[in-house]
N, C-alpha and C positions, 0 to 999 in steps of 0.2 A: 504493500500500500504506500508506504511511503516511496519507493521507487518510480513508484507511478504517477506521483504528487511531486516530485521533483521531476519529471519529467514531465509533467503537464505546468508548471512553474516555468521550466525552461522554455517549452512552447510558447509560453504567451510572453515573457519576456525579449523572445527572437521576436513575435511579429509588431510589440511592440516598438524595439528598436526597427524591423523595416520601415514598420509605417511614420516613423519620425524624418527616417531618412528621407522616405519618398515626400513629406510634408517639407521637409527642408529644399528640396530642390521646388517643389511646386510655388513654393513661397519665391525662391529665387526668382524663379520663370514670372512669375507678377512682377516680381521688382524691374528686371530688364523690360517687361511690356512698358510699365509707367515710364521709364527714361526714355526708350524710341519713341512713344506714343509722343511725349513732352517735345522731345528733337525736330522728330518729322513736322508737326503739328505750327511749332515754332518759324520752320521753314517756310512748310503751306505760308503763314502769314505774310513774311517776308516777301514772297513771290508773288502775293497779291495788294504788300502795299505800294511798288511802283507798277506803272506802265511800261519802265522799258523792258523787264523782264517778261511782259506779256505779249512784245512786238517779236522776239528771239524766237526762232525756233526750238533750239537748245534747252534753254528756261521750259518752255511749254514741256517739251518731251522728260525735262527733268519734273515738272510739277508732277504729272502723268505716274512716273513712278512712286512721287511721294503720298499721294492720294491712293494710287493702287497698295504699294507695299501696307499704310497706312490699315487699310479696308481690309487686305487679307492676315494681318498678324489681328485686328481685332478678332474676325474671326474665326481665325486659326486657335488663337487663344479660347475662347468659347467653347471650340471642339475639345478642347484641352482639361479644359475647366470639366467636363461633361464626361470624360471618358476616366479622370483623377473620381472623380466620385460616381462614376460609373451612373450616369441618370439617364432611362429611355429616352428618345423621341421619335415622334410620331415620322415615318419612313416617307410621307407627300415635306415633311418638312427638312428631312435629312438629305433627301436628295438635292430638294434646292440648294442650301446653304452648302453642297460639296458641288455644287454647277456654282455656284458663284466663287468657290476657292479654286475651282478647275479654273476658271476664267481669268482670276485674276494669277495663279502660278503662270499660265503662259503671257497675260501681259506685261511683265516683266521684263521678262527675256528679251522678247517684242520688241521694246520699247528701248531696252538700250541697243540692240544690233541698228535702230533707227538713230539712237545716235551718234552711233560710229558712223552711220552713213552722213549726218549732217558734218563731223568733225570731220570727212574724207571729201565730201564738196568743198567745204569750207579752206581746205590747204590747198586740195588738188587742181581745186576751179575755182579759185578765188573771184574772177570775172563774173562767172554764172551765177554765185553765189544768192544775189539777189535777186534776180531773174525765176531761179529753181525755191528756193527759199520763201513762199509766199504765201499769207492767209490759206488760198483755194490749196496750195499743194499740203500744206498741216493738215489741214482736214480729210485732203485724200489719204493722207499717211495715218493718221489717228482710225479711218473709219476700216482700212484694211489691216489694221493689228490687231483693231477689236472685234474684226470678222474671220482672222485667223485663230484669236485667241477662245473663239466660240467653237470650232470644228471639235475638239475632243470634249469637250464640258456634251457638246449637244450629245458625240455618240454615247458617253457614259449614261447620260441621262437617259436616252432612249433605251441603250443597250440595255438598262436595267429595269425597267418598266416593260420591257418586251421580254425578258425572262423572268421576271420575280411573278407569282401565283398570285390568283385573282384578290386573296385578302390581306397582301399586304400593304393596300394603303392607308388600310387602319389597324397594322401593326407598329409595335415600336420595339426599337432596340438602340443601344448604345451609336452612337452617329462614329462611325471610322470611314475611311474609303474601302476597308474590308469588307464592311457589312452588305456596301451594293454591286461589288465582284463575287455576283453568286453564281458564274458558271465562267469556266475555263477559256473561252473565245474573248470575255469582254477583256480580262486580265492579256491577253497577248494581242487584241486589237489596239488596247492603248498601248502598249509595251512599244509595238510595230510606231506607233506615230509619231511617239513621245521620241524615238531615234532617227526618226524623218526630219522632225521638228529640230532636232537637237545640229543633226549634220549639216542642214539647211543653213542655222546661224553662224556654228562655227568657220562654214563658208566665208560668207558677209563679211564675219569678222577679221580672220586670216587675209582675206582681199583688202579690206579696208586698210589693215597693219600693214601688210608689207606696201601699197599705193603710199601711204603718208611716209613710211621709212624712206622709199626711194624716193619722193619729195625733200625728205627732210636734210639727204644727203645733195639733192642740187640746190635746198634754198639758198639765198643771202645770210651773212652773219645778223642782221637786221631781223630775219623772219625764221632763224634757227631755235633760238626759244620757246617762241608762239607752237613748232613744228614739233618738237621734241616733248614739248607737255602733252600735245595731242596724243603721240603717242604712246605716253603712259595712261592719259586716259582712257584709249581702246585698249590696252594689257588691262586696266583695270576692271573694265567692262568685258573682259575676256577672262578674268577669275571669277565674276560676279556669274557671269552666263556658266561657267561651269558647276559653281555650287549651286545655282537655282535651279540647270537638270537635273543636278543628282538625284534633288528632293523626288523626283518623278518616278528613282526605283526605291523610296522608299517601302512602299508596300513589300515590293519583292524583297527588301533585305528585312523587314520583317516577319515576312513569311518563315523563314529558316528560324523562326524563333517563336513559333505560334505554339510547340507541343513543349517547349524546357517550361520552367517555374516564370510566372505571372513577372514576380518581382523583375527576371531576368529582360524580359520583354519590356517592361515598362520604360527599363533605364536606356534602352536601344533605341523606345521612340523619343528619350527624354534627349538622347544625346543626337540624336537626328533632328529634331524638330531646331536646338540650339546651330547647329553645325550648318545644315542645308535650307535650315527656311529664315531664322532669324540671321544669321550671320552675312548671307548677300545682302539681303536689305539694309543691314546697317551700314553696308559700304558707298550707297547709293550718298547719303549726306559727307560722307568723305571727299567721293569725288569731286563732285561739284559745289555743294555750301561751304567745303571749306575751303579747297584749293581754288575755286572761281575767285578772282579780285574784288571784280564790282557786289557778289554775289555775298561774299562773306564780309566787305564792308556796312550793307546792312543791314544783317544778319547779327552781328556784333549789334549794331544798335539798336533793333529790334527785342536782341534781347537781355541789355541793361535797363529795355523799357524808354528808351530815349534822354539816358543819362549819362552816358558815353558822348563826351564830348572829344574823343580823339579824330573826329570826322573833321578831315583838314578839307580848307576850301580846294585843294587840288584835286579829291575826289572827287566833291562834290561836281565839281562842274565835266570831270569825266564823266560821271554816272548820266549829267544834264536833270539835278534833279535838285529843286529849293531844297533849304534847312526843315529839317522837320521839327 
């Protein structure tokens, strides 16, 4: 009896110390949401209170991702929240809310190989620049990312409605992207896209690199600068594109961990969810709000709140923008 009582002792003090652990990183996981939430959110403002960053295409494509990233770690987070305490929902509701994370993981990607393409006009055709760069062509570019970034969210969503049984839209369970790959076709039709998808930018992006490098090798010492930033910024948006496909086999590297202990699985989507979904996005405010000049001037004084007065008049009349 007593062997049994220390071993049922021992029991519950193991799942109590798991479930601390798993409390302590979930707790983490909010904390990191609050700072991006706060960052991004800060930027958004920024980008909305001049006009010249809303004449840029750059700005525009960079707002794009700060609103998309924005939209998909809330609700990334949610799912998060939902599966740490394990709470159903209703499957007409689950699938939405995973066609809107489908949507916005591939606008992402999208959206920066669109800016490698503007920062590869912008060196390579400096003349076109403005010509190609125009209200009408943003909006052709914005509405074909958002019609590409719909092709897999829509087959998911169908794919799973056309195999799940007649009573499941008033069942509910736990919301993962596991729960509506209920038959073996839809898991290797996205598989197949998501590596179409994937090859397609790294194209884009490899073209874009090496066009600005052999630019930046004929520019003038004058325009060698300007030349050589760009290309860190397509490397950067070429790490950015790679940890934002990876996210895409998440499932499958979870899969190889569906039959081991709970605990074990948890900590795989916890270090996944950190590594391939939060981790690009947070690079997105690196590349541009901080390394951009005009962009991070203010940026800064957005947010000291307008008490930052290191805003010298030679900015100022760079940006072409009154004292605020």
């Amino acid at each position: 009896m007593q062997s049994a009582g220390a071993i049922t002792n021992a029991t519950s003090y193991l799942l109590s110390d798991v479930s601390k652990h798993l409390f302590e990183k979930f707790l983490l996981l909010q904390i990191l949401v609050v700072i991006f939430l706060y960052i991004n959110c800060l930027m958004i403002f920024t980008f909305l209170k001049k006009d010249v960053f809303r004449e840029e295409t750059r700005y525009i494509l960079f707002a794009q991702t700060l609103i998309v990233d924005t939209a998909f770690i809330l609700e990334s987070n949610l799912l998060a929240v939902g599966n740490y305490f394990q709470y159903p929902v209703n499957m007409a509701i689950c699938t939405l809310s995973l066609f809107t994370q489908n949507f916005f993981t591939c606008c992402t990607p999208l959206t920066l190989v669109a800016m490698c393409l503007e920062r590869y006009v912008a060196i390579c055709m400096p003349l076109r620049h403005a010509d190609i760069s125009t209200s009408r062509t943003r909006l052709y570019g914005l509405v074909i990312i958002w019609s590409i970034s719909s092709i897999i969210p829509v087959f998911s969503f169908i794919g799973y409605w056309a195999a799940a049984p007649p009573y499941a839209l008033f069942s509910s369970a736990v919301c993962n992207t596991e729960t509506v790959l209920i038959k073996e076709w839809q898991a290797h039709g996205r598989a197949v896209m998501y590596v179409i998808l994937f090859l397609f930018m790294v194209i884009i992006i490899v073209f874009t690199y090496i066009k600005i490098m052999t630019a930046a090798k004929a520019a003038s010492s004058e325009k060698k600068k300007s030349t050589k930033k760009s290309l860190r910024t397509v490397l950067l948006h070429g790490v950015q594109l790679f940890l934002c496909m990876m996210q895409f086999f998440n499932p499958y590297i979870e899969m190889a961990y569906w039959k081991v202990e709970e605990i074990t699985l948890r900590n795989v989507r916890y270090s996944n969810f950190i590594v391939f979904l939060f981790a690009p996005r947070s690079l997105s405010p690196l590349v541009y709000g901080v390394r951009d000049e005009k962009f991070f001037i203010v940026l800064k004084h957005c947010a000291f709140c307008g008490t930052d007065h290191l805003l010298s008049a030679v900015f100022k009349s760079k940006l072409k923008i009154r004292p605020v």
